[in-house]
C-alpha positions, 0 to 999 in steps of 0.5 A, spaced: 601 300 768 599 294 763 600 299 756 608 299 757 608 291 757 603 291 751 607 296 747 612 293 741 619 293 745 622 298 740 617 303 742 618 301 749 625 303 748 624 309 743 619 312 749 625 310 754 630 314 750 625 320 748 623 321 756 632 322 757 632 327 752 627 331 754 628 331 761 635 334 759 632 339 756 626 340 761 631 339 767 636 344 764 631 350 765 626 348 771 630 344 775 629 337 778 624 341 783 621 345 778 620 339 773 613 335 775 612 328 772 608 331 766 613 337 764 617 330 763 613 327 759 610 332 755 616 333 753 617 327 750 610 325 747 610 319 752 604 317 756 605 319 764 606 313 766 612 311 762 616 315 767 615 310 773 615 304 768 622 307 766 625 310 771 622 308 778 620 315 777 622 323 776 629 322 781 631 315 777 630 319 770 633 325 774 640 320 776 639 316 769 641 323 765 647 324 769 649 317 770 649 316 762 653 323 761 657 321 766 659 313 764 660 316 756 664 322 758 668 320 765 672 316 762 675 318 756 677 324 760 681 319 765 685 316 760 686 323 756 690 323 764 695 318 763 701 317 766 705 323 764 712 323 761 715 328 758 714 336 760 712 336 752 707 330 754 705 334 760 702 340 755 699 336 750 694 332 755 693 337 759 691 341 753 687 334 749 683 335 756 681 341 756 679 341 749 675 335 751 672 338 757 669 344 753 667 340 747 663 337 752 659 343 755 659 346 747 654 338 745 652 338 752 650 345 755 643 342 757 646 336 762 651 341 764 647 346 766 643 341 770 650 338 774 652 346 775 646 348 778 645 342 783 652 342 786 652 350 786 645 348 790 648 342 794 642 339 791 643 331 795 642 327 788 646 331 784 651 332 789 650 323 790 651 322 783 657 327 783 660 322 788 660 317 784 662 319 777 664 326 776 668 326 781 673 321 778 674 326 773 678 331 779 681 324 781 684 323 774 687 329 774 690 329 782 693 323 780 696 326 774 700 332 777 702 326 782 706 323 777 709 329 773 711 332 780 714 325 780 717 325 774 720 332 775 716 336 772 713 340 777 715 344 781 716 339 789 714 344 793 707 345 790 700 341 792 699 337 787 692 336 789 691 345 790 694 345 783 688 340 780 683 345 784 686 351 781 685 348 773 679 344 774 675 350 778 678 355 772 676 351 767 669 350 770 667 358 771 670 359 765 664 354 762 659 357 768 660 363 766 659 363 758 652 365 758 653 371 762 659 373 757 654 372 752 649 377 755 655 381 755 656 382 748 664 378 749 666 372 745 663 365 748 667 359 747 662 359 740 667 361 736 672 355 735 677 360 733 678 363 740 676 357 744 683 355 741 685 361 744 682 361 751 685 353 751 692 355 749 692 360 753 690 356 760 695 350 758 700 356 758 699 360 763 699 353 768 704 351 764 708 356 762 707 362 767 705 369 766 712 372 767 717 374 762 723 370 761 
């Protein structure tokens, strides 16, 4: 433990940077139990020991990654939510969020991947680490439809919080489902120009319906 502490702060803090990195990378495609400590570190180019110095360990690496993407992305999303006030206010947000929500997945797919895997295995620390951060973004979302069947703008006999699970969990698999639709052949959320389709058509289909008029 005395080669951190003699080590020149910004190589401290570049070792503390490029061991995050890679634990997404390594993580995304061993898993938090399959990943050892040195899988971690030999990824990042760093003595093993710096994961303890760091993080307390493999878990507090494996919470720090999830924690960072959240704080950076949980709470723009929540504000892209805000109070609704007007049918053609409720479309826009509801698109700017799905857009944001995709885009995500596009720069993230390695900590996403992580965050699917572990809440599909119920995995104790993802699944803590859910609680307290990602969770917030189905909250935002709950509270959204709240104000817009408020405003008048949904219908009254609707659950708000059953309508926020229909769009949250379809925008969800969608994004789960992207590396089988890509073993398929089909057009992925890749090509820009059909995500604007795929969007397009999820803020329909929800706000809108599938009816013709």
């Amino acid at each position: 433990m005395s080669e951190p502490k003699t080590q020149p702060r910004t190589q401290t803090l570049d070792s503390r940077e490029a061991l995050i990195e890679a634990a997404k990378r390594v993580f995304a495609i061993k898993g938090y139990e399959g990943a050892t400590v040195k899988d971690l570190s030999d990824a990042a180019g760093v003595n093993v020991s710096l994961v303890s110095y760091h993080f307390g360990g493999k878990e507090g690496l494996y919470r720090t990654c999830l924690t960072n993407f959240g704080e950076v992305h949980v709470e723009l999303l929540e504000r892209l939510l805000g109070q609704v006030r007007s049918k053609e206010d409720f479309a826009l947000r509801l698109r700017l969020f799905a857009e944001e929500l995709v885009a995500i997945h596009h720069r993230e797919s390695d900590i996403c991947r992580i965050i699917f895997r572990g809440m599909e295995s119920l995995d104790p620390i993802t699944t803590d680490v859910f609680k307290k951060v990602f969770y917030r973004i189905f909250e935002a979302l709950h509270k959204f439809m709240r104000s817009a069947q408020t405003a008048g703008i949904i219908r009254d006999d609707l659950d708000p919080e059953l309508v926020s699970c229909f769009m949250f969990g379809s925008l969800l698999d969608l994004l789960r489902a992207q590396e089988v639709i890509r073993l398929f052949g089909r057009k992925t959320l890749d090509d820009v120009d059909y995500r604007s389709v795929v969007i397009e058509t999820w803020v329909s289909c929800f706000t809108n319906g599938i009816y013709v008029n």
